[in-house]
C-alpha positions in Angstrom: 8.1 15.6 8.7 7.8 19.2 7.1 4.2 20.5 9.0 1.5 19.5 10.9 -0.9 20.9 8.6 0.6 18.9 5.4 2.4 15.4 6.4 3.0 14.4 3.1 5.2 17.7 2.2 7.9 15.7 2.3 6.9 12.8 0.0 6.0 15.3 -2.8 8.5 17.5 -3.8 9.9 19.0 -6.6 11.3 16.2 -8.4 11.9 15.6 -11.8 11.1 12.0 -11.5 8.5 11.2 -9.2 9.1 8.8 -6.2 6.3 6.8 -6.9 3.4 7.1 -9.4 0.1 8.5 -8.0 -2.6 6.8 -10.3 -6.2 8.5 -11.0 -8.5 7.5 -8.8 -11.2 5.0 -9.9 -12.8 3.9 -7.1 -15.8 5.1 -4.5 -14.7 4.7 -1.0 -15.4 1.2 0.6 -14.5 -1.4 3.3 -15.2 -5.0 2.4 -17.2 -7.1 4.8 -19.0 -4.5 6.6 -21.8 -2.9 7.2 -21.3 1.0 7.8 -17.6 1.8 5.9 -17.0 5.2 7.5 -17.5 3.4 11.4 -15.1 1.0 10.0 -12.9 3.7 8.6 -12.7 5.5 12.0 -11.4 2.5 13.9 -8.4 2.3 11.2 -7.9 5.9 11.2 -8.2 6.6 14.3 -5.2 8.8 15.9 -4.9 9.8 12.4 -7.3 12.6 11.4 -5.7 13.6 8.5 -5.3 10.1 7.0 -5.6 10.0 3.2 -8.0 6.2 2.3 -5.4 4.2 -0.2 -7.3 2.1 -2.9 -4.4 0.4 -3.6 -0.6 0.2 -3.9 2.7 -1.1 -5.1 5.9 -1.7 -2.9 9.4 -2.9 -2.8 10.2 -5.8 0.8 12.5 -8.1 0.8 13.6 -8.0 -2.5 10.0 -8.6 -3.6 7.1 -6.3 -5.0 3.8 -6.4 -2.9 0.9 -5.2 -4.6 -2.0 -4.2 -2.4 -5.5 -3.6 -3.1 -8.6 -3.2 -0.4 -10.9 -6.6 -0.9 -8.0 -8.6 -1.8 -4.8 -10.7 -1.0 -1.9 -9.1 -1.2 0.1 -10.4 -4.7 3.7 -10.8 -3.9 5.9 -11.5 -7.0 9.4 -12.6 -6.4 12.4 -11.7 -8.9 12.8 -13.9 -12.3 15.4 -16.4 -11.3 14.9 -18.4 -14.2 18.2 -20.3 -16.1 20.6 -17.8 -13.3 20.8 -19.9 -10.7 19.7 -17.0 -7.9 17.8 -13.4 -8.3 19.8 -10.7 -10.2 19.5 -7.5 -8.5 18.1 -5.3 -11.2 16.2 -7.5 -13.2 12.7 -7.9 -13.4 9.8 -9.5 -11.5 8.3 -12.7 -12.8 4.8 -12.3 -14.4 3.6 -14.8 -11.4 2.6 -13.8 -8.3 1.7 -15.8 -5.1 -1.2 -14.6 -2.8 -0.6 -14.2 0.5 -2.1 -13.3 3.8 -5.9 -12.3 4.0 -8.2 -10.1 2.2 -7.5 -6.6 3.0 -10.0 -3.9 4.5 -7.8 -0.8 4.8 -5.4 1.0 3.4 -4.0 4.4 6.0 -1.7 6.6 4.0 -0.3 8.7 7.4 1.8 10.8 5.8 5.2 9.6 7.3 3.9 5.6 7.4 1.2 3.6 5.6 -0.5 0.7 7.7 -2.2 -2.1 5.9 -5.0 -3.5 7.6 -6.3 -7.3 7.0 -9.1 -9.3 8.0 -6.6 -11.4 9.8 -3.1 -12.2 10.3 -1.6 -14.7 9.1 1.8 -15.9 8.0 4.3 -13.1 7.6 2.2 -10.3 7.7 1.4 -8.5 10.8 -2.2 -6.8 11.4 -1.4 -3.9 10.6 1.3 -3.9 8.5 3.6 -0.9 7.8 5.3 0.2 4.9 7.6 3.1 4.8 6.6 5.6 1.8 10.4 5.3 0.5 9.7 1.8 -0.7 6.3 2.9 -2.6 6.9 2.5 -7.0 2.7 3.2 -7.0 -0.5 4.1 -5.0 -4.1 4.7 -5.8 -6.5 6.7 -3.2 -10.3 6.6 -3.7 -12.4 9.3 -5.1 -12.4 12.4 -3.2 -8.7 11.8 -2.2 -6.0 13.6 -3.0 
């Protein structure tokens, strides 16, 4: 990690390509299924002052893209296998997706890890989840979020 004062030095550097795309942000801040959203936001955060809110996101595991957004099930879509017998590396993601787990109320960008938070846990996806910023190909942060 480069600083205390800046965790995400490291994530955006000079490149000439970026990492990941960081997409304009759309959205007023919000928790779904509660009453007072910064409370809510404090529980998530907490440890993590300097914690950036994430909209949503996109994310390589297990050969799989996960796409997150707050309010929803993940959407997991697997690689197009179709008429090949087994996934290609390389090749794209079928236009289908399959929701999993439950809705999701939280999204803590960390600076050296992002945790996903859910309503509950269930199936393979632990409460929260992690997801190393290496494996991000998008991410969205609320208004007022850099």
């Amino acid at each position: 990690m480069a600083s205390d004062a800046d965790p995400w030095a490291d994530r955006e550097g000079p490149y000439s390509l970026p990492r990941y795309v960081t997409e304009q942000a759309t959205t007023d801040f919000f928790v779904p299924y509660v009453g007072d959203a910064e409370d809510a936001w404090s529980r998530f955060a907490a440890g993590r002052p300097a914690g950036r809110r994430v909209y949503s996101l996109t994310h390589a595991h297990n050969d799989q893209k996960i796409e997150v957004t707050v309010g929803e099930e993940r959407k997991v879509y697997s690689r197009n296998t179709r008429g090949r017998g087994g996934a290609v590396p390389g090749v794209d993601f079928d236009r289908r997706f399959k929701r999993e787990g439950s809705a999701v109320l939280a999204i803590v960008d960390s600076g050296a890890l992002i945790e996903i938070w859910s309503v509950a846990v269930t199936g393979r996806w632990a409460n929260p989840s992690v997801v190393d910023p290496a494996t991000l190909e998008r991410i969205q942060y609320f208004k007022g979020q850099s």
